[in-house]
mmCIF file as gemmi writes it, N, C-alpha and C atoms, coordinates in Angstrom:
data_model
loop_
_atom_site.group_PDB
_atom_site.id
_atom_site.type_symbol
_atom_site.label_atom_id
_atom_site.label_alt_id
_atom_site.label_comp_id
_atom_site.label_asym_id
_atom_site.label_entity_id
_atom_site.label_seq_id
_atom_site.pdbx_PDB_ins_code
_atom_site.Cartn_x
_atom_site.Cartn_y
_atom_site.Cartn_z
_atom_site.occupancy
_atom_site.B_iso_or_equiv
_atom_site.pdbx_formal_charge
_atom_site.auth_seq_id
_atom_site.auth_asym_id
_atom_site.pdbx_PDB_model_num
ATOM 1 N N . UNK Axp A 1 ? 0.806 -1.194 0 1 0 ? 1 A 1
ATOM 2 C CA . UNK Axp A 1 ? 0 0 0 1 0 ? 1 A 1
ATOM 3 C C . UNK Axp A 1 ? 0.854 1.265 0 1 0 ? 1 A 1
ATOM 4 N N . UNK Axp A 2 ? 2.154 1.49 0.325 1 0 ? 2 A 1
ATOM 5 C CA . UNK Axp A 2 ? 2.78 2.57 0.669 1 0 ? 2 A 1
ATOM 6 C C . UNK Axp A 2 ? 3.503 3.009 -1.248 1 0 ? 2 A 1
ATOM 7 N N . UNK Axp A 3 ? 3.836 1.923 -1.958 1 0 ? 3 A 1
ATOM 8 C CA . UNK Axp A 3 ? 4.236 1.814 -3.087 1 0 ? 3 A 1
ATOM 9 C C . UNK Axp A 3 ? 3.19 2.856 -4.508 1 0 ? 3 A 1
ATOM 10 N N . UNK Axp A 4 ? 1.27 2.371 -3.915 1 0 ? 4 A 1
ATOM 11 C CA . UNK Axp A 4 ? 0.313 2.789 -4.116 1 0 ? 4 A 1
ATOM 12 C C . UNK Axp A 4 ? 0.636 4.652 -3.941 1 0 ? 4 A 1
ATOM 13 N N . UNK Axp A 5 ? 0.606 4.703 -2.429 1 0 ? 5 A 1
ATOM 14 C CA . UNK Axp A 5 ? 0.466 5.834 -2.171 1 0 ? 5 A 1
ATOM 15 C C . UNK Axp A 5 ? 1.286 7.34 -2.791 1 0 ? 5 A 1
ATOM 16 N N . UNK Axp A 6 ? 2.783 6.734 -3.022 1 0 ? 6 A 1
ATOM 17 C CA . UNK Axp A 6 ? 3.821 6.954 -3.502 1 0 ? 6 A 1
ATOM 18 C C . UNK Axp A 6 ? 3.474 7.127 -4.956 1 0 ? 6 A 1
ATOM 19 N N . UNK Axp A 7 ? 3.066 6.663 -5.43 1 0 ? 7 A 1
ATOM 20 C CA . UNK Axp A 7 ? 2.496 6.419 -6.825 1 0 ? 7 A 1
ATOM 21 C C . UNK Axp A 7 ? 1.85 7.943 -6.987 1 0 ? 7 A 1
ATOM 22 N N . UNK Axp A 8 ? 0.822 7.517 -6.418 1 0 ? 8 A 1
ATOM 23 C CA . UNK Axp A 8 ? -0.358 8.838 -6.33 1 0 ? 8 A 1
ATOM 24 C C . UNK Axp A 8 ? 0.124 9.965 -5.877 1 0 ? 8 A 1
ATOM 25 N N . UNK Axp A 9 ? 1.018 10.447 -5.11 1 0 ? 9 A 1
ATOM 26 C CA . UNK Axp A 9 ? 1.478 11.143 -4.723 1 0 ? 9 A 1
ATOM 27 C C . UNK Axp A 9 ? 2.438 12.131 -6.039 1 0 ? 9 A 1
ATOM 28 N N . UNK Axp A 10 ? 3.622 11.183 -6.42 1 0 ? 10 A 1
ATOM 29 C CA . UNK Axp A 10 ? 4.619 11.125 -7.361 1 0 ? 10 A 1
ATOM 30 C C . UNK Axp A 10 ? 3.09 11.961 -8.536 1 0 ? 10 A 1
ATOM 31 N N . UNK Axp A 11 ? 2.23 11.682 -9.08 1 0 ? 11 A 1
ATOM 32 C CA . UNK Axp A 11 ? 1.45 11.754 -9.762 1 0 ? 11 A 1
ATOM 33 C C . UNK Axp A 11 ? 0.688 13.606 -9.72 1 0 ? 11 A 1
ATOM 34 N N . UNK Axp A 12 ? 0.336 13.087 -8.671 1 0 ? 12 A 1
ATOM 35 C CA . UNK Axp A 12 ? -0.332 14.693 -8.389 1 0 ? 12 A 1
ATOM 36 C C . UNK Axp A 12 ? 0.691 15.846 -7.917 1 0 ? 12 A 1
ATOM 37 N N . UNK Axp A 13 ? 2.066 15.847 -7.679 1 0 ? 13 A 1
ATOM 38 C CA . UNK Axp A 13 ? 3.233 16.492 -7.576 1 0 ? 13 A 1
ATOM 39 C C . UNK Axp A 13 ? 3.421 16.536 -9.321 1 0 ? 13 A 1
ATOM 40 N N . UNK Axp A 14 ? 3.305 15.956 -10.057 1 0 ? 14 A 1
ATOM 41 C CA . UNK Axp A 14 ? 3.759 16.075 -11.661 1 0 ? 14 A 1
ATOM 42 C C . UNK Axp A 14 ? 2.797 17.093 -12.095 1 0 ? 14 A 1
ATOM 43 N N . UNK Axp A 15 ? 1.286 16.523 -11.946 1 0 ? 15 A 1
ATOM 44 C CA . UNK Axp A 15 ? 0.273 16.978 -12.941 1 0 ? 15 A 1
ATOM 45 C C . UNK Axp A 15 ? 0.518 18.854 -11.971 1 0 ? 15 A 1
ATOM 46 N N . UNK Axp A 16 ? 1.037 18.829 -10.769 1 0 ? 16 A 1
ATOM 47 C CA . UNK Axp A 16 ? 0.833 20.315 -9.937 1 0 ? 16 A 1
ATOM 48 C C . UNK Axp A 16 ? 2.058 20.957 -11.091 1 0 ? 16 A 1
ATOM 49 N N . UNK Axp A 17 ? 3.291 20.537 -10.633 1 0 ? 17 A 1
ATOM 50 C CA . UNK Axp A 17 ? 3.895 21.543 -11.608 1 0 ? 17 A 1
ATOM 51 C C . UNK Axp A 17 ? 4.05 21.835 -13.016 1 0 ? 17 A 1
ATOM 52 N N . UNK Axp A 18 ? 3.149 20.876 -13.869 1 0 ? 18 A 1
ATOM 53 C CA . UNK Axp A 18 ? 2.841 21.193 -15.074 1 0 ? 18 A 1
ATOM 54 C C . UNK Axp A 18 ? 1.829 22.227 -15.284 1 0 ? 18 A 1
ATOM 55 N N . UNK Axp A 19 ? 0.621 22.237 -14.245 1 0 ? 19 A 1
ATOM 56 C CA . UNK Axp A 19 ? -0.314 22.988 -14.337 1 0 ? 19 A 1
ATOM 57 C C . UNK Axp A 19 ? -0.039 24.238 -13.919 1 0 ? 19 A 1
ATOM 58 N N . UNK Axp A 20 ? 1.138 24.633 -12.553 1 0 ? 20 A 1
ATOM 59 C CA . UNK Axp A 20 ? 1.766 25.498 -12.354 1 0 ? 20 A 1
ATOM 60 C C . UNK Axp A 20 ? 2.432 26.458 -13.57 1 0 ? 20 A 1
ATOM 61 N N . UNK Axp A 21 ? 3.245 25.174 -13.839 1 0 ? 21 A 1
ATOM 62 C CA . UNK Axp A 21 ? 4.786 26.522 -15.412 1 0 ? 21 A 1
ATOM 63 C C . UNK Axp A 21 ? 3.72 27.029 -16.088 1 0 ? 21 A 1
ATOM 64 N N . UNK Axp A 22 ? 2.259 26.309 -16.931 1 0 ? 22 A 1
ATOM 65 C CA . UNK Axp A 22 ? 1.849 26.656 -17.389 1 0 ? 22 A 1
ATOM 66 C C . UNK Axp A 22 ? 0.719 28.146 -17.261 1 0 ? 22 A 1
ATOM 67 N N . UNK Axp A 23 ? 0.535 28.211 -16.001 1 0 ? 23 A 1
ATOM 68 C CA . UNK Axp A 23 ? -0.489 28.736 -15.411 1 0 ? 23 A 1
ATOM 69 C C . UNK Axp A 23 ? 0.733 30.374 -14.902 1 0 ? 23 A 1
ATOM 70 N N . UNK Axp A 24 ? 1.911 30.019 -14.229 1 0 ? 24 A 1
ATOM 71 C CA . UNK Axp A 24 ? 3.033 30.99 -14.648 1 0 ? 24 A 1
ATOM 72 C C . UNK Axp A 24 ? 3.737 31.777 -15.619 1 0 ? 24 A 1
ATOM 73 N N . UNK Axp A 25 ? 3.435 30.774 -16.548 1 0 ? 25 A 1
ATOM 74 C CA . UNK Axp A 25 ? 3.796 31.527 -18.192 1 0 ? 25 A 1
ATOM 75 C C . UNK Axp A 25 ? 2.848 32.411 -18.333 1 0 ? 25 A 1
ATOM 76 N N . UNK Axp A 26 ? 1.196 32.415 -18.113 1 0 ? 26 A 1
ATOM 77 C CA . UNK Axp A 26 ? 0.2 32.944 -18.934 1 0 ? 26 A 1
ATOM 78 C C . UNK Axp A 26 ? 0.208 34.06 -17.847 1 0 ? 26 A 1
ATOM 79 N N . UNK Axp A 27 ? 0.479 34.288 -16.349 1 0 ? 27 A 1
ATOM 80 C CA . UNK Axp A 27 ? 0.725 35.126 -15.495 1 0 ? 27 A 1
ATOM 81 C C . UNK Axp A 27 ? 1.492 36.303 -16.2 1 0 ? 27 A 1
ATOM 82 N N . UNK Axp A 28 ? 3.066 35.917 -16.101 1 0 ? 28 A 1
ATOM 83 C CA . UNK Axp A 28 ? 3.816 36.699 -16.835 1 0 ? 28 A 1
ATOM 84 C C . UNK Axp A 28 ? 3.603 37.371 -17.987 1 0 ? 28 A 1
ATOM 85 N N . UNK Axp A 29 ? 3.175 36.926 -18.778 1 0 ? 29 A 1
ATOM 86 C CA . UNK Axp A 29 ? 3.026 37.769 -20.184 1 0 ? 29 A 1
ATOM 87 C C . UNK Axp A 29 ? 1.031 38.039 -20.17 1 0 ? 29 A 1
ATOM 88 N N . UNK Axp A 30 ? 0.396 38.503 -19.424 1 0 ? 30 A 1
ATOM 89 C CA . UNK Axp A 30 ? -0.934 39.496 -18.983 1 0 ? 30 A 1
ATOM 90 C C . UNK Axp A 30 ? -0.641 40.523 -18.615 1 0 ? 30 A 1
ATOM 91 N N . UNK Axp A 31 ? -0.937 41.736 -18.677 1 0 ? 31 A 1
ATOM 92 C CA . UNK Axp A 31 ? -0.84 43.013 -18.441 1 0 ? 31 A 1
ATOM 93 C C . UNK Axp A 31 ? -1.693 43.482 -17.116 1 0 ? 31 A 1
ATOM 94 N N . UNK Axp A 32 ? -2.545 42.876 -17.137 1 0 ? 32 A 1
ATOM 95 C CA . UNK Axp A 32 ? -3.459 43.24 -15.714 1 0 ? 32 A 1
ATOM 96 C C . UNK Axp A 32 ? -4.275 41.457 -14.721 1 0 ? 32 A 1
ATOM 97 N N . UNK Axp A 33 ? -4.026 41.456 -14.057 1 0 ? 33 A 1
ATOM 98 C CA . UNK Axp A 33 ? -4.121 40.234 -13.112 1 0 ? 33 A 1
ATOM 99 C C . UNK Axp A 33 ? -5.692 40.804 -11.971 1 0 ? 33 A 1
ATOM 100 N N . UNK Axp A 34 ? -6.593 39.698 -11.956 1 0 ? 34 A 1
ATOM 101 C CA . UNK Axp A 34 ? -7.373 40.346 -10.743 1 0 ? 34 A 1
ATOM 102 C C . UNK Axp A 34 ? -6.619 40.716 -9.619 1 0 ? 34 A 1
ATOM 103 N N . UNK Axp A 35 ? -6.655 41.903 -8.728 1 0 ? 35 A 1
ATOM 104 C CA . UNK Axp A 35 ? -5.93 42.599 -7.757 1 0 ? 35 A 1
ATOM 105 C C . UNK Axp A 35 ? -5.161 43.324 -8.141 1 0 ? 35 A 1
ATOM 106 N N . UNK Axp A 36 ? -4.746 43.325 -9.176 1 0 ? 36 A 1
ATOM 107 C CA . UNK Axp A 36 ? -3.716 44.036 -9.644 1 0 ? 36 A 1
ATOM 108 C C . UNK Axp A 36 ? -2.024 43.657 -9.593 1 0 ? 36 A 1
ATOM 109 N N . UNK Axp A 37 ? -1.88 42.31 -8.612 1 0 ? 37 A 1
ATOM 110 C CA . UNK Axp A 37 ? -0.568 42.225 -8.246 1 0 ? 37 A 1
ATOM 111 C C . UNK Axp A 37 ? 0.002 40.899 -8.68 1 0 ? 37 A 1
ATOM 112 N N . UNK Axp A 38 ? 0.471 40.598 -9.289 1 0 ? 38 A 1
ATOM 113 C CA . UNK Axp A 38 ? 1.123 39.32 -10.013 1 0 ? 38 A 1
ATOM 114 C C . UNK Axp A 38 ? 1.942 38.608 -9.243 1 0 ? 38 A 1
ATOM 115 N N . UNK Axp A 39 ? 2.837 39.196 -8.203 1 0 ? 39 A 1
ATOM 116 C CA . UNK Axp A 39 ? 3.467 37.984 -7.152 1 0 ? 39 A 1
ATOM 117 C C . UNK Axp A 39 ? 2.468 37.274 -6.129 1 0 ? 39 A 1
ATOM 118 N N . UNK Axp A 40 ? 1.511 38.433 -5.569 1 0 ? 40 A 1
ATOM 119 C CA . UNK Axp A 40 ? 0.783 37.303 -4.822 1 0 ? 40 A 1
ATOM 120 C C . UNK Axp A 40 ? -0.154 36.356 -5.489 1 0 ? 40 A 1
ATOM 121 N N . UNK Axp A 41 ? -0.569 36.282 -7.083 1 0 ? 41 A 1
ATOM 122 C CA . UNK Axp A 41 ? -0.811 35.041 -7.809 1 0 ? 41 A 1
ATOM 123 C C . UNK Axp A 41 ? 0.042 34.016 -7.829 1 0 ? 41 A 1
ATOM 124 N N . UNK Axp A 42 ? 1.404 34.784 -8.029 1 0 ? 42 A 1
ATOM 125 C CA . UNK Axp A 42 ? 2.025 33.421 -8.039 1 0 ? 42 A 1
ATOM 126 C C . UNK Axp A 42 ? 2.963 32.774 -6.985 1 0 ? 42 A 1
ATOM 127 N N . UNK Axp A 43 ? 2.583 33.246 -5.893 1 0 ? 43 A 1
ATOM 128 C CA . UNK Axp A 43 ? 3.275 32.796 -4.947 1 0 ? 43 A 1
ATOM 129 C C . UNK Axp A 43 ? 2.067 31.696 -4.498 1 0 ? 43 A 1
ATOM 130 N N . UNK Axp A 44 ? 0.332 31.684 -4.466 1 0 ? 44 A 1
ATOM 131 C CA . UNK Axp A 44 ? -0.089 30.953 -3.98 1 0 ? 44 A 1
ATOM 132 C C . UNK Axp A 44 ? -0.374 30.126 -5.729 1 0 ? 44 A 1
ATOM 133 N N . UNK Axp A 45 ? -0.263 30.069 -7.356 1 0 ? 45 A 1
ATOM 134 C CA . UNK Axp A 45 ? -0.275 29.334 -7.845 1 0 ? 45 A 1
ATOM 135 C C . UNK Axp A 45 ? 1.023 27.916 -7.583 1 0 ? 45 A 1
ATOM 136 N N . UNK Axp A 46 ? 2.29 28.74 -6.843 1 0 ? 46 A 1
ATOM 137 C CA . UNK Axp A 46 ? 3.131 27.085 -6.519 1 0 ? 46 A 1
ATOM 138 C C . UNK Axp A 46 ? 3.156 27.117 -5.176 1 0 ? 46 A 1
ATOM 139 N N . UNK Axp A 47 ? 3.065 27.3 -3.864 1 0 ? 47 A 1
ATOM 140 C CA . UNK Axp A 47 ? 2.619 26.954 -2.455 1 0 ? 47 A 1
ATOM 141 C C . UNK Axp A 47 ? 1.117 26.418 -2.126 1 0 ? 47 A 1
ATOM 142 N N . UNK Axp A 48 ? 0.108 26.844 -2.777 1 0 ? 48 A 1
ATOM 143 C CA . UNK Axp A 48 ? -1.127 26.41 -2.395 1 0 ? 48 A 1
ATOM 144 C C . UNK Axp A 48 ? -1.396 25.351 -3.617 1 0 ? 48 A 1
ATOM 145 N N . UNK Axp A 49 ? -0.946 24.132 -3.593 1 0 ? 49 A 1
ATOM 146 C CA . UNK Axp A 49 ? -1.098 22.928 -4.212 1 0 ? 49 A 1
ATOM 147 C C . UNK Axp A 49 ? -2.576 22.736 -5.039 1 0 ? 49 A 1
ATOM 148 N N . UNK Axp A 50 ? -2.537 22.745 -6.207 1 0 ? 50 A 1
ATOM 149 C CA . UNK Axp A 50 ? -3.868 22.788 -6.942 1 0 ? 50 A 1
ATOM 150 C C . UNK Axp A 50 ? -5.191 23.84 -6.701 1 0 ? 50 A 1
ATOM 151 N N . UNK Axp A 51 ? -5.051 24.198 -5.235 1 0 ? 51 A 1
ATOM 152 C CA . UNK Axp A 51 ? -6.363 24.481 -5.366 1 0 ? 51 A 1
ATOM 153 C C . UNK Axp A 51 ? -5.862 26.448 -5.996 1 0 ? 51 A 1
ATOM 154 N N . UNK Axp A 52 ? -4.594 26.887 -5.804 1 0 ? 52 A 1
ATOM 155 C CA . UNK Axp A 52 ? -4.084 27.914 -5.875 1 0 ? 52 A 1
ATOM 156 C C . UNK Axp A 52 ? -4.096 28.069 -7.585 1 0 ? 52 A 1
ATOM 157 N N . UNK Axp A 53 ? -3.981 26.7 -8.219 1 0 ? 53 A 1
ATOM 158 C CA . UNK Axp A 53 ? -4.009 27.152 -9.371 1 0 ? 53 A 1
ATOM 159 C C . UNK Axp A 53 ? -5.492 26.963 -10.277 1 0 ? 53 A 1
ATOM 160 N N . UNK Axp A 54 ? -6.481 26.768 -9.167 1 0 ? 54 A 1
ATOM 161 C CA . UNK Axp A 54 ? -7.898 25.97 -9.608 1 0 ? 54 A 1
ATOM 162 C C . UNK Axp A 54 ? -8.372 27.82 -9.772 1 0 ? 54 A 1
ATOM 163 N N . UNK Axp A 55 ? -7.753 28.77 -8.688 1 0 ? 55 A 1
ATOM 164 C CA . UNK Axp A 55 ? -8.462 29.551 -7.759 1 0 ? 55 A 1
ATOM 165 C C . UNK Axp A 55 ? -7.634 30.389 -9.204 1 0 ? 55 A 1
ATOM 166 N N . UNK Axp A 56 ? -6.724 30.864 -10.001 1 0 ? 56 A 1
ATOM 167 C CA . UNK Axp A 56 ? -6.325 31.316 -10.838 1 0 ? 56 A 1
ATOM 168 C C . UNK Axp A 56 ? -7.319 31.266 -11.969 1 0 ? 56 A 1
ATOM 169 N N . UNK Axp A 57 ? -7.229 29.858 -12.35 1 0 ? 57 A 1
ATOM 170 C CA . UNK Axp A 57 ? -7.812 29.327 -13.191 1 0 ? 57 A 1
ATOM 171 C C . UNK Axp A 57 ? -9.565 30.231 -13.7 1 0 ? 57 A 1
ATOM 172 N N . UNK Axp A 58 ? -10.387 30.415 -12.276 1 0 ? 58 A 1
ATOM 173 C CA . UNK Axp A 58 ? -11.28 30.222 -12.022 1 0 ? 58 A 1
ATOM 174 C C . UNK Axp A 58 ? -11.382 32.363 -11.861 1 0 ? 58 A 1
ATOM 175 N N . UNK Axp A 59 ? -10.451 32.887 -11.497 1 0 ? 59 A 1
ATOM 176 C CA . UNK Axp A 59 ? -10.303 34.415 -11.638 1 0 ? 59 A 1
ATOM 177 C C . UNK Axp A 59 ? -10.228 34.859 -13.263 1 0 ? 59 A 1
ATOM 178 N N . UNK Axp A 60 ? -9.958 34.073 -14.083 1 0 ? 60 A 1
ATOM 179 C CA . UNK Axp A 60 ? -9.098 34.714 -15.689 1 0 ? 60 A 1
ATOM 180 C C . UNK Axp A 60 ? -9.731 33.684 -16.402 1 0 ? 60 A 1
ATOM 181 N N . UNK Axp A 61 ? -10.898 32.916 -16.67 1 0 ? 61 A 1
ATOM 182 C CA . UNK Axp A 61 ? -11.477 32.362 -17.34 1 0 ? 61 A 1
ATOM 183 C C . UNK Axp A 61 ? -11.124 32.36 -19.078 1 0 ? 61 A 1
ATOM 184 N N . UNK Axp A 62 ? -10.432 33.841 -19.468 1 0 ? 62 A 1
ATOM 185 C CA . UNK Axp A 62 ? -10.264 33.995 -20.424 1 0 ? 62 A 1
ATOM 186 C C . UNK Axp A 62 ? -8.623 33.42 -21.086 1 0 ? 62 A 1
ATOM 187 N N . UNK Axp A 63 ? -8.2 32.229 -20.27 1 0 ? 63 A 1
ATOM 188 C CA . UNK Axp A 63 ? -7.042 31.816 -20.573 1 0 ? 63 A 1
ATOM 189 C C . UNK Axp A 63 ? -6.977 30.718 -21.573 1 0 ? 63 A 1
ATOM 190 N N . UNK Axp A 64 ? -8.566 30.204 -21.416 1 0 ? 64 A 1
ATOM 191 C CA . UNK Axp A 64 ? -8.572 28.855 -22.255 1 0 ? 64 A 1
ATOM 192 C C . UNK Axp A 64 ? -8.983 29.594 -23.901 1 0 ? 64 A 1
ATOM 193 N N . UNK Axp A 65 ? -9.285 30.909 -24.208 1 0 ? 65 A 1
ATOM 194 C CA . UNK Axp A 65 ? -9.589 31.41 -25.636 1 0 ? 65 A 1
ATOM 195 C C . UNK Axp A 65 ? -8.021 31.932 -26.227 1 0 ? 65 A 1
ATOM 196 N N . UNK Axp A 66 ? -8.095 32.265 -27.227 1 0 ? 66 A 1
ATOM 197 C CA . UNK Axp A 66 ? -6.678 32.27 -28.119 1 0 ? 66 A 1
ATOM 198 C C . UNK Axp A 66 ? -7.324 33.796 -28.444 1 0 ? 66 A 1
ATOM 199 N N . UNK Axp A 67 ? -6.595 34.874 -28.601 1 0 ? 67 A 1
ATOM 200 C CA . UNK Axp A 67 ? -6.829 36.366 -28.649 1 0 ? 67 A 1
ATOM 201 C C . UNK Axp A 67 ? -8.343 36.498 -29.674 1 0 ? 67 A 1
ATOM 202 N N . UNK Axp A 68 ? -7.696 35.572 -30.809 1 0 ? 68 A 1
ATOM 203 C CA . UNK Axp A 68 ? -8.775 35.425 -32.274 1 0 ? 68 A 1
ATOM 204 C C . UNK Axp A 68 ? -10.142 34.93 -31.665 1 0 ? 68 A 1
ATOM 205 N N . UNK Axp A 69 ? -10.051 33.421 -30.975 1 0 ? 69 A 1
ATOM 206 C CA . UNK Axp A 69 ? -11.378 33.144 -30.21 1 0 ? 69 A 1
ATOM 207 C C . UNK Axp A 69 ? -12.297 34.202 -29.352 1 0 ? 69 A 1
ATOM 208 N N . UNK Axp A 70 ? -11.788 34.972 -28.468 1 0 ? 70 A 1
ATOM 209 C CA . UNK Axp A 70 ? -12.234 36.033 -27.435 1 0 ? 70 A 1
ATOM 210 C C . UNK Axp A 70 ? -12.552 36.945 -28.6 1 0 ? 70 A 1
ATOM 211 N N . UNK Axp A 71 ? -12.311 37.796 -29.45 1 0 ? 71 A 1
ATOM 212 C CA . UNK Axp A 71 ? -12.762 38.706 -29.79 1 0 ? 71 A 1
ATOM 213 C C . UNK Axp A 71 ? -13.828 38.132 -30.737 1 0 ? 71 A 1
ATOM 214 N N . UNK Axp A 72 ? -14.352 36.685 -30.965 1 0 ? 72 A 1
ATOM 215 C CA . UNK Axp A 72 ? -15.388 36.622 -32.012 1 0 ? 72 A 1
ATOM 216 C C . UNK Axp A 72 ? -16.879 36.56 -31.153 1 0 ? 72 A 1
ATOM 217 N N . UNK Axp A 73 ? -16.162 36.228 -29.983 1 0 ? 73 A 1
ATOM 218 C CA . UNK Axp A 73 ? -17.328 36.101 -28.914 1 0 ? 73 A 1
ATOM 219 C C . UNK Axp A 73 ? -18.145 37.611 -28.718 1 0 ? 73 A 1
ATOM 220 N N . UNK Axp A 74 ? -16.955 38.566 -28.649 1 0 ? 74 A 1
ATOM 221 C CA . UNK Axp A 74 ? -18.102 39.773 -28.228 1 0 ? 74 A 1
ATOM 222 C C . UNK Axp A 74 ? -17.919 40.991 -28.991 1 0 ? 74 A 1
């Protein structure tokens, strides 16, 4: 069971800092961040384990459109 756990663990430590660089890249190159302040995004997108980058995710909705997509919408 500990081999298991290790597993899962090893797993959700991978999928965190992939979702992190990525979620850091799109930080960096935005011009305006809700609050206005870009370190305290990203200090809790890599210390607050998933839910920091759920809570990003979930502020900037407009990360999953490509510039061309967003402007056909409105």
């Amino acid at each position: 069971m500990e081999v298991e756990w290790f597993i899962r663990l090893l797993i959700f430590g991978i999928l965190h800092w992939i979702l992190a660089i990525m979620l850091l890249q799109d930080l960096a190159s935005r011009k305006k961040v809700l609050g206005g302040r870009k370190l305290p995004w990203a200090l809790i997108i890599i210390f607050i384990t998933f839910v920091g980058s759920l809570l990003y995710l979930l502020s900037h909705p407009q990360i999953f459109f490509t510039d061309s997509d967003h402007r056909d919408e409105f």
